[in-house]
C-alpha positions, 0 to 999 in steps of 0.5 A, a space after each residue: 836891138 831893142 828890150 821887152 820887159 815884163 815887170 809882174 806884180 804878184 796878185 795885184 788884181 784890179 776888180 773880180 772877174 765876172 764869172 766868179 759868181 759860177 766858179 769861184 763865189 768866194 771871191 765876190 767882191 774882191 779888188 786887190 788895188 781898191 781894198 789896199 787903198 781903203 786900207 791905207 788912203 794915204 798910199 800914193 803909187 806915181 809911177 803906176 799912176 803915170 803907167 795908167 793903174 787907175 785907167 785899167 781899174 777904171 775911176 779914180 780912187 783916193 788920191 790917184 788919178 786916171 792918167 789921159 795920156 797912158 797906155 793900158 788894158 787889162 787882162 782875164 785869166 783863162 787859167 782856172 782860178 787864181 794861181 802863180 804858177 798857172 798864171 805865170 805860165 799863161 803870161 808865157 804864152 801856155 794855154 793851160 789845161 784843167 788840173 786834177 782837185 784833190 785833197 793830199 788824202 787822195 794820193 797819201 797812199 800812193 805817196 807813202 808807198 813810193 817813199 817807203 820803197 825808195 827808202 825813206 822813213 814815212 811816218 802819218 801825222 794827223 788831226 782829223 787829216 792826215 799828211 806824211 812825215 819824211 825823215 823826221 824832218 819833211 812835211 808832205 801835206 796840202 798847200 794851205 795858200 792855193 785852193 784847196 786840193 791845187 797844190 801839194 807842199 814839200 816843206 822842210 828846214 835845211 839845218 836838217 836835209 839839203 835842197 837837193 835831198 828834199 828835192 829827190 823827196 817831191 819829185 816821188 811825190 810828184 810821179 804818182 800825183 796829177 794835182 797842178 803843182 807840188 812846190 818843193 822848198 824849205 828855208 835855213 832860220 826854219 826848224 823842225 819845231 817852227 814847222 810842226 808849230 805850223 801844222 794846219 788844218 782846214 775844214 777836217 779835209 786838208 792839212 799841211 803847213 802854213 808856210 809863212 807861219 813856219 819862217 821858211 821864208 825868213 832867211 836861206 829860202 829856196 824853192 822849185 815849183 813842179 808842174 803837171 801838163 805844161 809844155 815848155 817848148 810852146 811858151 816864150 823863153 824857149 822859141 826865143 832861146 832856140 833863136 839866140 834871143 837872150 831871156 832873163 828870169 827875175 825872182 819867182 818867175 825863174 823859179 816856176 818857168 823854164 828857161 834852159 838856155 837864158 839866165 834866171 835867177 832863182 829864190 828870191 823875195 825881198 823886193 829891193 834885192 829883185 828891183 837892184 838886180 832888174 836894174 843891173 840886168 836891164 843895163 847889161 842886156 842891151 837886146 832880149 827879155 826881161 821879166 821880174 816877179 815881185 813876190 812880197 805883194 803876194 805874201 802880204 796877200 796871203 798874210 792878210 796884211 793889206 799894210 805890208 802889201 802897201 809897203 811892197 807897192 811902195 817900194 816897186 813903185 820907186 823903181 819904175 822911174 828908175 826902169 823907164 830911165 834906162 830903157 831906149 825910144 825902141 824898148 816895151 815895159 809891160 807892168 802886169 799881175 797874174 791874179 788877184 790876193 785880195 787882203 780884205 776879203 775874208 780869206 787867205 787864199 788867192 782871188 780870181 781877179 782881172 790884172 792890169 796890163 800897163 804899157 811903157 814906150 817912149 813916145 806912145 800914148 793915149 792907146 786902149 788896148 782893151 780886155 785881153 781874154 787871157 795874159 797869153 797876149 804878153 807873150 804873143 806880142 813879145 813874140 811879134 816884137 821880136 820877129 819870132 814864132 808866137 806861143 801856143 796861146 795868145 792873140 798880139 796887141 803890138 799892132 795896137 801900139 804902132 
């Protein structure tokens, strides 16, 4: 009886990766945890110290040291790109595959068509692009956090449409496109107005709604990630549900994996409530999988807001004493990212970044488990830890740790 637990800070990459220069040239230079402390040089994170934060990123750096005696690796990304919902389902033991990269311009034909003929009223917004306006109320356009032509959005304030209504709205959109992902989601201090003020446009090619500028996440948040090409019997949560293993999704995770048969709580995003319930779960599941997303770290990421995304690691890293505290001489805690959001570098869109893979067991120190060649290997050695089938991805480090 015994708990592996994921603990995922979102976009906290630890230094480029070096194909960079190739795919993404953009992210040159980029390193989420350095720029964050040259931004705030009084930022002090003992928990993750202890953890090895400055081992993975290789040096000492303003006041955190390279602990000795930690247990660390990191990881490459072998999603293309950066992205959460990739990423998230390679940290479940996906091999992911290579999306369609179109701009909303590609499918607003196809899009439109479908919704008119299901019955809704469809109407084209533009400045130079063009996105669709469904029911007066709907914002159908390119996600403006991704890279462009990644991901489409699904906006809307719910003082106007339910979820379930809006849903019903992006699973059309969703049939007739073959882009990564389309994100449904809205909030309730949202309005038509705040939306529409949100309307943005990039490089007179894509043009939707700067979420966080529209205050759907301000207040009655939820939100549903559709995938394209992704299996969910090959990852984790499934080969250990088939075997009455319990699994528990914490914040965004529980909004972007599936997780038919384990619990997951969805539409989350203040991080002392996710810490609060992590906490809560992980001392009612004495044997099973646990793993949390820590999203404010991303939204700061995004915001360019190096300060904030300072006050969410502070915060996070208060409960990994408190998470240690609880866990039994058998349980593994793995605090990892699932890439980069650099708040320096000059963009507001996610960077292509090596992730930490820090490692907790009572007892079990001064090991290097060196660099992963993709975040698949958590999965993997989850699978191993808990005697069952590995995903379809991912090579074990348990045996490191024995």
């Amino acid at each position: 009886m015994a708990r592996f637990i994921v603990l995922v800070i979102d976009s906290y990459g630890i230094g480029y990766m070096d194909d960079v220069q190739q795919v993404r040239p953009r992210d040159y230079g980029a390193n989420t945890c350095r720029h964050i402390f040259d931004a705030v040089p009084d930022l002090y994170l003992p928990g993750l110290e202890r953890l090895g934060l400055m081992n993975a990123l290789g040096y000492d750096y303003k006041k955190m040291k390279i602990n000795p005696d930690a247990v660390f690796g990191k990881s490459k990304l072998q999603h293309h790109g950066g992205d959460t919902f990739l990423g998230h389902q390679e940290i479940m033991g996906t091999l992911t595959k290579k999306p369609v990269m179109k701009p909303f311009s590609f499918y607003i034909d196809a899009a439109e068509t479908a919704l008119k003929k299901a019955g809704y009223s469809v109407v084209r917004r533009k400045k130079t692009a063009e996105y669709l306006w469904v029911n007066d109320c709907v914002a159908v356009g390119d996600n403006l956090e991704t890279d462009p032509g990644q991901v489409y959005n699904v906006t809307t304030s719910f003082q106007n449409i339910s979820f379930e209504e809006e849903l019903k709205i992006a699973q059309i959109v969703r049939s007739v496109t073959k882009v990564e992902r389309v994100i449904v989601f809205g909030g309730t201090q949202a309005t038509v107005e705040t939306i529409l003020a949100a309307e943005t446009e990039r490089d007179g090619i894509y043009i939707g709604i700067d979420a966080p500028k529209s205050q759907v996440y301000e207040a009655g948040y939820m939100v549903r990630h559709l995938g394209y090409g992704i299996n969910p019997k090959v990852q984790l949560p499934s080969i250990l549900g088939e075997r009455d293993i319990p699994v528990i999704l914490i914040g965004k995770v529980a909004d972007i994996v599936a997780n038919d048969s384990g619990k997951s709580f969805m539409n989350l995003v203040d991080t002392r409530t996710i810490l609060e319930l992590t906490l809560k779960q992980i001392k009612s599941c004495p044997h099973g999988f646990i793993c949390t997303n820590i999203q404010e770290s991303d939204l700061a990421g995004h915001s360019q807001n190096p300060h904030r995304y300072a006050q969410t690691l502070t915060i996070t890293d208060s409960y990994i004493e408190k998470i240690t505290a609880l866990m039994g001489k058998e349980d593994i805690l793995i605090v990892t990212a699932d890439h980069g959001n650099d708040p320096t570098i000059g963009h507001s869109q996610h960077t292509r970044e090596y992730v930490p893979l820090l490692i907790y067991k009572q007892g079990l120190k001064d090991i290097y488990i060196g660099t992963r060649e993709t975040m698949a290997d958590t999965a993997a050695a989850a699978a191993d830890f808990f005697a069952v089938p590995r995903p379809e991805s991912g090579t074990s480090f348990l045996p490191l740790l024995e």
